[in-house]
Kinemage of the C-alpha trace (Angstrom):
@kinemage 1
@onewidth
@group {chain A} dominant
@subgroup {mainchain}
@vectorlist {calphas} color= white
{ca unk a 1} P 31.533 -11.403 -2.045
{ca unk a 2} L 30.708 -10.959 1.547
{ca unk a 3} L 32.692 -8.033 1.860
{ca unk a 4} L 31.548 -6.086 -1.295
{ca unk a 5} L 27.650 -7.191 0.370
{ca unk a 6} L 28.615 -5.436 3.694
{ca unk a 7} L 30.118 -2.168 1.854
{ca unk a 8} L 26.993 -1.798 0.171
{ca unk a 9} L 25.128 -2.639 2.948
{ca unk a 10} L 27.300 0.004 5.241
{ca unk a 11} L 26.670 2.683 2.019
{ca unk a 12} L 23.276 2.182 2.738
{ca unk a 13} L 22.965 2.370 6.330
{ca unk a 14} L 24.901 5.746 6.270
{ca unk a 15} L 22.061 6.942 3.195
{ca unk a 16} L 19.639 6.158 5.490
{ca unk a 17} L 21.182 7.800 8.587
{ca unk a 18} L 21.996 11.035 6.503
{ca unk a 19} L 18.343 11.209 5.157
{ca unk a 20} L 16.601 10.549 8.636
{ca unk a 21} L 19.306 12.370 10.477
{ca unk a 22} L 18.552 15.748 7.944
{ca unk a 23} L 14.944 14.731 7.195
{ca unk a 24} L 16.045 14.830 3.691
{ca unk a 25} L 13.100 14.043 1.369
{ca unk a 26} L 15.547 11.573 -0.668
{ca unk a 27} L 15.519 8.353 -0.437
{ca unk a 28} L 18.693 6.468 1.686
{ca unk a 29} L 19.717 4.424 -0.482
{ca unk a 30} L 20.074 7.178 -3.036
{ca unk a 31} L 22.300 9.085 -0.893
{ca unk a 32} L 24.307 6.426 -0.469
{ca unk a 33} L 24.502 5.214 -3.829
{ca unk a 34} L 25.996 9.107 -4.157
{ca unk a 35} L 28.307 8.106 -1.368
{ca unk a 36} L 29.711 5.215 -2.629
{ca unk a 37} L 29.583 6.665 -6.136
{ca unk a 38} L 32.153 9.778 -4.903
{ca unk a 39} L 33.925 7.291 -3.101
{ca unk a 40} L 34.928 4.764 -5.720
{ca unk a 41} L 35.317 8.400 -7.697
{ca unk a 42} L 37.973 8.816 -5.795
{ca unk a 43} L 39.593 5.364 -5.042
{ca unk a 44} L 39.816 5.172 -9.192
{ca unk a 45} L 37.020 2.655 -9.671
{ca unk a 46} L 35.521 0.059 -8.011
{ca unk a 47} L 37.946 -3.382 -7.191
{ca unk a 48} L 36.945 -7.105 -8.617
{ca unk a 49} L 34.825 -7.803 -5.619
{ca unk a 50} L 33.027 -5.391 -5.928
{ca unk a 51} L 32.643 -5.102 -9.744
{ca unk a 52} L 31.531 -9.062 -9.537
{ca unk a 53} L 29.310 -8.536 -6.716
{ca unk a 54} L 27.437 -5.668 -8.425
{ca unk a 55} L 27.667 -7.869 -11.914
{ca unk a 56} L 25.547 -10.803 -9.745
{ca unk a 57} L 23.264 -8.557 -7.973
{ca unk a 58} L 22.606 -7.200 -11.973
{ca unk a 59} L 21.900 -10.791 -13.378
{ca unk a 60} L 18.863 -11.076 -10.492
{ca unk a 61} L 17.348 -7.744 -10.390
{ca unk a 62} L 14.374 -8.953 -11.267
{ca unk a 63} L 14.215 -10.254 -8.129
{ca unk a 64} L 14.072 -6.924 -6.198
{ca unk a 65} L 10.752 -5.814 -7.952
{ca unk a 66} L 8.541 -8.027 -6.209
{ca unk a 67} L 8.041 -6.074 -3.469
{ca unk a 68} L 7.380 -3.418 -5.622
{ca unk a 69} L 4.857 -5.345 -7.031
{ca unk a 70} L 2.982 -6.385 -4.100
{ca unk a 71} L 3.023 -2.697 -2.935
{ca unk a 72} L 0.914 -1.687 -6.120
{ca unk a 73} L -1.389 -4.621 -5.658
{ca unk a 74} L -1.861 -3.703 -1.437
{ca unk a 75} L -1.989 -0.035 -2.232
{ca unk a 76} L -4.475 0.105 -5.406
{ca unk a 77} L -7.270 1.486 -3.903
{ca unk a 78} L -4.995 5.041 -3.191
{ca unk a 79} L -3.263 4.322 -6.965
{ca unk a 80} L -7.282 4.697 -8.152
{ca unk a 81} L -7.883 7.338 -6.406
{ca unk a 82} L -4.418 9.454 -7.038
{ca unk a 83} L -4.047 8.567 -10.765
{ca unk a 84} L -3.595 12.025 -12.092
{ca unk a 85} L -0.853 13.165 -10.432
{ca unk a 86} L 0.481 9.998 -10.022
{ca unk a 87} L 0.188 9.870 -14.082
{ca unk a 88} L 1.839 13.105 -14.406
{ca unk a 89} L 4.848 12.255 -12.521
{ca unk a 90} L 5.077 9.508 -14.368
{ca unk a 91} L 5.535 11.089 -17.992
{ca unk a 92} L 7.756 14.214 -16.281
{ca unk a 93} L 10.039 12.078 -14.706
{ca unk a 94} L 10.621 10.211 -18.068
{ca unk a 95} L 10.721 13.083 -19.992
{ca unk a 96} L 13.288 14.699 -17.701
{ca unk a 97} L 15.665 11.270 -18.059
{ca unk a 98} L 15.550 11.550 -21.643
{ca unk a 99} L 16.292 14.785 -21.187
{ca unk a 100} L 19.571 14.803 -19.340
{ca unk a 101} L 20.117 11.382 -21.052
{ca unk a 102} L 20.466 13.288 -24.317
{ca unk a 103} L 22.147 16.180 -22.758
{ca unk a 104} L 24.534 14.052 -21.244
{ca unk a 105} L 25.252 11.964 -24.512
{ca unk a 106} L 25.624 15.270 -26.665
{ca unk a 107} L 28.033 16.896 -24.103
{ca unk a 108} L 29.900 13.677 -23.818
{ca unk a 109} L 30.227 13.617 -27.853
{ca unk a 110} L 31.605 16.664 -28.182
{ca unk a 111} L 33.872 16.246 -25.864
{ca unk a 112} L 35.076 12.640 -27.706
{ca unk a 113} L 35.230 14.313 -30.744
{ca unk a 114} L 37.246 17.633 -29.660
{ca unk a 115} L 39.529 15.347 -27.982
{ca unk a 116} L 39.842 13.433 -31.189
{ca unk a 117} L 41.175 16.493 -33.163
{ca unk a 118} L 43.341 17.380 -30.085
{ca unk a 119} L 44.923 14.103 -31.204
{ca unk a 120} L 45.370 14.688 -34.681
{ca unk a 121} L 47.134 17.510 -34.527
């Protein structure tokens, strides 16, 4: 478990140092999520560390919203006073994940069900 902690941990560092390193305006641990995604891409998946690592971290994810919490309870007063846009983003960034969701899910279907006839045949 330690080790599949410490590649995470090292996918993360490297995010970060790619976003500050570029002043990118995306997050670190996004780009190394992205990292470690192409990575395990190409490694063919990830290995049972790993998968029961991630499977743990999963059961107590509740866990990592608290600080998440307490920032929208020390940072109301500039939630009150950006609300708009704030509300905005908000309903575009879920419409644009159902969005792709659906594309997504209607390419992948197609693409089951071609493959389907392709066995048939």
């Amino acid at each position: 478990m330690i080790a599949a902690l410490t590649l995470l941990l090292v996918f993360q560092l490297a995010g970060e140092v790619i976003a500050r390193g570029f002043a990118l305006p995306i997050p670190g641990p996004v780009i190394g999520m992205a990292l470690l995604f192409l990575v395990l891409m190409l490694r063919g998946g990830p290995g049972d560390d790993l998968r029961q690592t991630a499977g743990t971290l999963l059961q107590h994810l509740s866990l990592l919203f608290v600080p998440a919490g307490t920032g929208i309870v020390l940072y109301g007063d500039r939630i009150a006073a950006e609300w708009l846009p704030l509300l905005v983003a908000l309903f575009f960034s879920t419409f644009l994940a159902i969005a792709v969701t659906a594309l997504v899910l209607k390419a992948l279907t197609r693409n089951r069900a071609r493959t389907a006839a392709e066995r048939e045949q």
